[in-house]
C-alpha positions in Angstrom: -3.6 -3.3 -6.4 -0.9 -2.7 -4.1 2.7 -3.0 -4.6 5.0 -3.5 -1.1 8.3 -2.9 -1.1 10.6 -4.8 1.3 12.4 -2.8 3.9 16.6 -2.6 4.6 17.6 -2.4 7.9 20.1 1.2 8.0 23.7 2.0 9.3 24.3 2.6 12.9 22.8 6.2 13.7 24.7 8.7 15.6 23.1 11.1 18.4 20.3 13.3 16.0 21.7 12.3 12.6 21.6 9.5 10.3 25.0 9.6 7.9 24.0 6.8 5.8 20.8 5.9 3.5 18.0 4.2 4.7 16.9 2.5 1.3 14.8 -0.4 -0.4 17.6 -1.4 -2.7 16.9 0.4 -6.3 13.7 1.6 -5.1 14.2 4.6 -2.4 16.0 5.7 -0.4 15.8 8.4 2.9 19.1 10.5 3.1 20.8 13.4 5.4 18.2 12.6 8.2 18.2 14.6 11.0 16.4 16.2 14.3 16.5 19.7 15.0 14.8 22.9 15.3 13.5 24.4 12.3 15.0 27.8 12.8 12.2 29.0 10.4 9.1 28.1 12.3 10.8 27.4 15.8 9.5 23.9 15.6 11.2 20.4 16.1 11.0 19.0 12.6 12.4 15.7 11.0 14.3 16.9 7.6 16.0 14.9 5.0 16.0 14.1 1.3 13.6 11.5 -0.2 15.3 9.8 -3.2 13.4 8.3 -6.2 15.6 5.1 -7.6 12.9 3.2 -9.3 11.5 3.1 -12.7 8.5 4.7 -11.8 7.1 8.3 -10.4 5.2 8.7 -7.0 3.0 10.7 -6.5 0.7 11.7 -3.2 3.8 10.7 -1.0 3.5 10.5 3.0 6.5 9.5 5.3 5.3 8.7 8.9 7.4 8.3 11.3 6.4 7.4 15.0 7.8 9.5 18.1 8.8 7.7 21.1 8.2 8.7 24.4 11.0 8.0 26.9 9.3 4.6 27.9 9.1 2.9 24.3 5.4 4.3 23.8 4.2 6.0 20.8 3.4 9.6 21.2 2.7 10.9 17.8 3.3 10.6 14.2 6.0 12.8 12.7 4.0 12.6 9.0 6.2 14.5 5.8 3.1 15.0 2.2 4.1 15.5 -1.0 1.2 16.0 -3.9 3.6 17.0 -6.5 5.3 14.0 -8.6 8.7 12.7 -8.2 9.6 11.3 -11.1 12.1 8.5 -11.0 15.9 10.0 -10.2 14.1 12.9 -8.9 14.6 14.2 -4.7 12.5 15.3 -2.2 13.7 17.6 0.6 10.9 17.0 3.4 10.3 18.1 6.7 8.4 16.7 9.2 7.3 18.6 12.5 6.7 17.1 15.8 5.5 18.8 19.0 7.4 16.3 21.2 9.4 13.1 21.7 12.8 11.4 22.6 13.5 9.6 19.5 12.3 7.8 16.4 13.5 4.5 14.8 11.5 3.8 11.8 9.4 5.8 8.9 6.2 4.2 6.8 6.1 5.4 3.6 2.9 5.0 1.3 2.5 6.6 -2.4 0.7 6.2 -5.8 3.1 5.1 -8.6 2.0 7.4 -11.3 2.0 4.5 -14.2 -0.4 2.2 -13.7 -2.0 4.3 -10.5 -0.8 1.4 -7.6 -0.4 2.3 -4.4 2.7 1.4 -3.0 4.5 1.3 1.2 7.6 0.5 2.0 8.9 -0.1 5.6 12.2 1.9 7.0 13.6 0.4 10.2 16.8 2.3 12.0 19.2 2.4 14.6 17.5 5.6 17.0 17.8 9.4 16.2 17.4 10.9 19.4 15.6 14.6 19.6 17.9 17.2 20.8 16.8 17.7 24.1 17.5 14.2 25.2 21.1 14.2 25.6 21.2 13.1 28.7 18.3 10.4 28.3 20.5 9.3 25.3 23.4 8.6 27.2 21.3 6.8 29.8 19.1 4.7 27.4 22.6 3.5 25.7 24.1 2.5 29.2 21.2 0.7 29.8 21.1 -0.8 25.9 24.7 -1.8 25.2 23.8 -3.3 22.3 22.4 -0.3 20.7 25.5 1.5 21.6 28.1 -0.8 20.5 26.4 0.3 16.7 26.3 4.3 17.8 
């Protein structure tokens, strides 16, 4: 059987970082998202923290999110694994690399709830995080998209 959770639309985003939660209301919630170089590994990586609000733990947890190319197409998926459990109130800080992009505006997540052994997906949808590199396309694709940047 598998349980779907209904997706929240976020708070407005601002250049690579998204202030606010991203959450399915008492379920989960994505927290201190952001673009940037992993200083670590050198790569461009998706971080934030993965919040447990339900009643039940996840296990085998994968966040996708889909990188944008410049002209709306998907390039790749940004994908984030956890095997571990994460029991309910629990965190996750993941990281998510990617070898290229300009922004990303949603994540898929899909898990198994530990009780009962359901799989379960839940749907984030987002104002843009832009990468880093794409300043200047940023302030281009909001000139052109004055809707998106009355909410930046």
């Amino acid at each position: 059987m598998l349980l779907v959770l209904t997706a929240v639309l976020a708070a407005p985003a601002i250049a690579r970082t998204l202030p606010a939660a991203v959450c399915v209301p008492g379920v989960v919630c994505i927290t201190n998202m952001r673009w940037e170089k992993d200083h670590a590994t050198s790569f461009m990586t998706i971080f934030g923290t993965f919040e447990n609000n339900s009643r039940w733990g996840m296990e085998n947890v994968t966040l996708a999110f889909p990188v944008h190319d410049r002209g709306d197409g998907i390039l790749e998926s940004a994908l984030a694994t956890l095997q571990a459990p994460i029991l309910p109130g629990g965190q996750w800080n993941f990281k998510a690399v990617l070898a290229n992009g300009f922004y990303i505006n949603s994540a898929t997540l899909k898990c198994n709830l530990i009780e009962g052994g359901r799989g379960a997906t839940a749907a984030f949808n987002f104002l843009p995080i832009f990468g880093p590199d794409s300043r200047r396309e940023q302030k281009n694709r909001l000139k052109q998209h004055p809707e998106i940047a009355r909410q930046h």
